[in-house]
N, C-alpha and C positions, 0 to 999 in steps of 0.2 A: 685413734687407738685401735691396734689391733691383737694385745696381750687379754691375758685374765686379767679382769680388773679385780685388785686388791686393796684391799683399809688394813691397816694397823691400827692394833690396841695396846700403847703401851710406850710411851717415847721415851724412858731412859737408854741406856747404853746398848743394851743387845735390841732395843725396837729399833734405836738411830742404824743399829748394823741391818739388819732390814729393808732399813729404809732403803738404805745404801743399793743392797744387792737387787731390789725392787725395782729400785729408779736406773739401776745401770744394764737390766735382764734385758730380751728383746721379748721374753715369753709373758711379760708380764706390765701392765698398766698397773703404777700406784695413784690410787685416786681419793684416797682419803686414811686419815689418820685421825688418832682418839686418845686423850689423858687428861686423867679430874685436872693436873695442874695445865692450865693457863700457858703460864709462858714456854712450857715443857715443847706443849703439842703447837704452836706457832711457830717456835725456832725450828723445830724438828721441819717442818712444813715449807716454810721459806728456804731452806738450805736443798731441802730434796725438791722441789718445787710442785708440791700435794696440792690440788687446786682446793677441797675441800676437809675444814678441821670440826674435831667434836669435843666435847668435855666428858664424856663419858661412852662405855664400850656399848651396851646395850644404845643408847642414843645412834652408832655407828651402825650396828646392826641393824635398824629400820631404813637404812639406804639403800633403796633396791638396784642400783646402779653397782653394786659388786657384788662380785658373786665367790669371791674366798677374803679370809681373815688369817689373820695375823695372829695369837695370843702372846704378848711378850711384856706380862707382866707377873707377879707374883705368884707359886703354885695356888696358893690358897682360894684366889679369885679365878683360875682359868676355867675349872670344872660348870658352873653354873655358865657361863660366858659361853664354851663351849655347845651347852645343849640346847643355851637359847640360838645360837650359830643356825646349828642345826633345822630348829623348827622355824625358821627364817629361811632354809634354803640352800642355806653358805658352804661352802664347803672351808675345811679347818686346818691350818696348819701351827700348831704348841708347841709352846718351848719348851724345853726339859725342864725338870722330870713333866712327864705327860700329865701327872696329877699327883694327889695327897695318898693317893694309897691303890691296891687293886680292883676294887668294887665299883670306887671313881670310875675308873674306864672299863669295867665292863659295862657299865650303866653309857658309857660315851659308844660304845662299841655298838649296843642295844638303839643308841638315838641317830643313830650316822645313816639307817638307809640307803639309799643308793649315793650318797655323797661322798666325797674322797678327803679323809684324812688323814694327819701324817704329823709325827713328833720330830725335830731336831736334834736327836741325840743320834742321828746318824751323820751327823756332820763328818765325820772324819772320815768315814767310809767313801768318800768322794773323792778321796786322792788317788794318784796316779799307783801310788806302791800297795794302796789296798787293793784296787781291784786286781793287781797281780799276785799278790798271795789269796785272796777269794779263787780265782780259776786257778792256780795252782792246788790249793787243798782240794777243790773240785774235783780235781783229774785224777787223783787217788795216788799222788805222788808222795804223800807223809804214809800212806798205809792206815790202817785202822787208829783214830785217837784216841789218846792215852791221857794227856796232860796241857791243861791247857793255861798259862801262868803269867800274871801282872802282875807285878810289881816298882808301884809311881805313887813315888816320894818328893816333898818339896821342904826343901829348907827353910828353915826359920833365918829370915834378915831382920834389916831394922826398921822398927816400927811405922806404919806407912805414913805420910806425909797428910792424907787423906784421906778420912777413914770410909771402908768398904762398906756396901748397901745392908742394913741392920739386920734388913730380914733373910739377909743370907744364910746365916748360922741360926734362926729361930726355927722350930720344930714348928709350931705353930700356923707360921706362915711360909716356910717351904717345903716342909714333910720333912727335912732331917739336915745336916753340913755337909762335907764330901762326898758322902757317899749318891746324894744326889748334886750335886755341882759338879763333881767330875765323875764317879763313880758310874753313872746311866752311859755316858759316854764309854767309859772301858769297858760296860757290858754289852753294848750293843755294837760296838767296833770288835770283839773277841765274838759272840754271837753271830754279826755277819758275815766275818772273814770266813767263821765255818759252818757256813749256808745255813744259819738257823737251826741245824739237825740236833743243835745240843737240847736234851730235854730233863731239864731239872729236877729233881726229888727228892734231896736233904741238904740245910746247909746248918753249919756248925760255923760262927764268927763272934766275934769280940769287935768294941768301938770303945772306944775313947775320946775325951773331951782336950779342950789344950790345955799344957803347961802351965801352969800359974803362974812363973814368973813371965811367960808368954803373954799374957792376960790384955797388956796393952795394945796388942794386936789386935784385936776383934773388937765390935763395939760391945759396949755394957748390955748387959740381961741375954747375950747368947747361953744356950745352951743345948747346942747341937754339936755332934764329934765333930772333930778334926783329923781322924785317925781310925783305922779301922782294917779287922784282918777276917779273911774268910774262905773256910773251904767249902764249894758246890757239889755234890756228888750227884752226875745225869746220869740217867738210864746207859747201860749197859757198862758201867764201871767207869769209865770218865772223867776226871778230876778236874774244875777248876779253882785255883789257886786265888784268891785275889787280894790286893793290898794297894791300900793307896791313902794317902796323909798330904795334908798340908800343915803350913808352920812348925817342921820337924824338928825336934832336938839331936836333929843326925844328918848327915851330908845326902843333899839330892840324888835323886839313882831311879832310873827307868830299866825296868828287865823285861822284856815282852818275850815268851814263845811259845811253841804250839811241837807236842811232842807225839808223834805215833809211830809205828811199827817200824816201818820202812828210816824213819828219818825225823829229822827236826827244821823248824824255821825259828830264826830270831831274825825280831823287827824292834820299831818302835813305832807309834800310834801317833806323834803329834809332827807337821808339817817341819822340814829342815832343809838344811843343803846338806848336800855330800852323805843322806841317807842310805844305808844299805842294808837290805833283807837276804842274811844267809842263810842258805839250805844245807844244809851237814845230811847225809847218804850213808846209813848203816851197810856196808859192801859186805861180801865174804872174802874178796881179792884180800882188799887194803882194811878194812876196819872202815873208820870214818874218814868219807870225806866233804869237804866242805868247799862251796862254790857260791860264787854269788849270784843270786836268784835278779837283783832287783838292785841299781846304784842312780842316786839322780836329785834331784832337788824338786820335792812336794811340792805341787803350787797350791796356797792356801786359802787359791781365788776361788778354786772346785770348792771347798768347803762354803766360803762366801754364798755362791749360789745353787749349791749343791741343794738344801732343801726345799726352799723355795721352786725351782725352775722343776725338781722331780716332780711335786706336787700340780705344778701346771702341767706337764709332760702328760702322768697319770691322769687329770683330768680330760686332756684332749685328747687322748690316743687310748685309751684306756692302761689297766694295768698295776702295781703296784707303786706307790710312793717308794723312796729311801728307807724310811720306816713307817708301818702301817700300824693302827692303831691294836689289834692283831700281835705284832711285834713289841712294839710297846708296854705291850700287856707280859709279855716274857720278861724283859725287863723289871717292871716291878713287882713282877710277882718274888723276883729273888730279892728284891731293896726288899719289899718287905719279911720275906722270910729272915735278912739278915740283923735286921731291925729287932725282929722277934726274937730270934739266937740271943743277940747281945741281951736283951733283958730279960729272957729266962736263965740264962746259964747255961745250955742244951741246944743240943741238935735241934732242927724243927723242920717240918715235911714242907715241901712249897708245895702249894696246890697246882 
């Protein structure tokens, strides 16, 4: 073995994906995995070929034979898991949302030391058409930013076949619905595209729960949105826009762009064929024009190992993760200010 040796904590779906990018990395030795259930963490283990399994994540943690983790299991449990990570050595990479609220990861920020950690909601930032709108808005080719605007909606179909992970939609145990299942991701994909420079200061949002005839869609006793609308306002006048829903009573529709002085970008965020990022040019000749910045088909493999393989990157070379815990912390510090809007009725300051 010549990668970071890595354990996972967590072998449902997104651990198995993991596992996956783990066992197929060259930067990276998976050598050990970890879940209370039994047959979870043994199939998990035989298919990726883990030479060593645990029953539990703290249990993993006393193997001093790795030296980073995995957290890819429910928010509720990552935080403690995280800072025992920490005073073990480990260096940490968590799956979205990074935690249950902001204080959580100041307090991970405070235990991290000279170790390197790193949240997955930068996943999407690894494709080929982001890092070309990132050095594009870099260059100072939009001009000063004005407007920065998502909008990602998902239709309501028919009832799933199998019903989704419980604790998906509980407040309880993930911190909140969409807004952190998909929501950290469009904030930290619209945040990196524009170098982090956005710094937030008020937001005003509304969430909503599903449909009621909807109902059968989600498993029983959820009670976290499905739906949710929000405007950011960052230092220096700045607008962003944000919206995104699942199980909609309204036809799907992705709107991504990024509006400033000079011109505009429209894109979209999630891996495709025949994708394309136009840049529309306020001219004084012509008015607008419009060219295409960016056409090709996303590979969705950068995403795959995009987290992972950063985190190892950053550790041997020094440097920053894909997203740092640092970043992270921007992230929710707006889920929660948005959190707070919808239940006061009001604006509310982000810290």
């Amino acid at each position: 073995m010549s990668g970071l040796t890595v354990g996972i904590i967590g072998c449902g779906v997104i651990g198995n994906a993991h596992a996956k990018a783990a066992a197929d990395s060259e930067l990276v030795d998976l050598v050990a995995m970890a879940d209370i259930r039994e047959e979870a963490v043994n199939e998990a283990a035989e298919k990726y070929n883990v030479p060593t399994t645990y029953h539990s994540g703290d249990t993993l943690l006393e193997d001093d034979g790795i030296e980073a983790v995995v957290l890819a299991m429910p928010t509720c449990h990552r935080f403690d898991l995280c800072l025992n990570a920490f005073s073990k050595g480990k260096h940490v990479l968590t799956e979205k949302p990074v935690a249950m609220n902001a204080d959580e990861v100041r307090k991970m920020i405070d235990a991290r030391g000279d170790l390197v950690a790193a949240c997955c909601s930068s996943r999407f930032r690894f494709t080929e058409s982001a890092k070309v709108i990132t050095d594009f808005i870099a260059s100072g080719a939009l001009g000063e930013l004005r407007l920065i605007h998502c909008r990602a909606l998902i239709q309501a179909g028919p009832p799933p076949e199998s019903p989704r992970p419980p604790w998906r939609l509980i407040k309880a145990m993930n911190g909140g619905g969409i807004l952190v299942n998909w929501g950290c991701y469009d904030l930290d994909y619209l945040l990196g595209i524009t170098g982090w420079a956005l710094k937030p200061e008020k937001v005003f949002a509304q969430t909503w729960t599903i449909p009621p005839q909807l109902a059968p869609h989600i498993p029983p006793n959820s009670d976290a949105e499905t739906y949710l609308k929000a405007l950011i306002r960052c230092e220096g006048g700045i607008m962003l826009s944000f919206e995104r829903g699942e199980y909609m009573p309204t036809h799907t529709e992705e709107a991504w762009q990024i509006v400033g002085t000079k011109g505009s970008l429209t894109m979209q965020m999630k891996p495709g064929k025949g994708k394309q990022v136009i840049h529309d040019e306020a001219t004084v000749e012509e008015g607008l024009v419009s060219k295409t910045l960016w056409e090709g088909d996303d590979d969705s493999q950068a995403m795959r190992f995009g987290p992972i393989e950063s985190l190892a990157t950053a550790i041997a070379k020094g440097g920053e993760p894909g997203t740092s815990l640092e970043k992270a912390l921007v992230v929710q510090q707006i889920t929660d200010g948005i959190y707070a809007s919808a239940e006061q009725g009001t604006a509310v300051d982000i810290k």
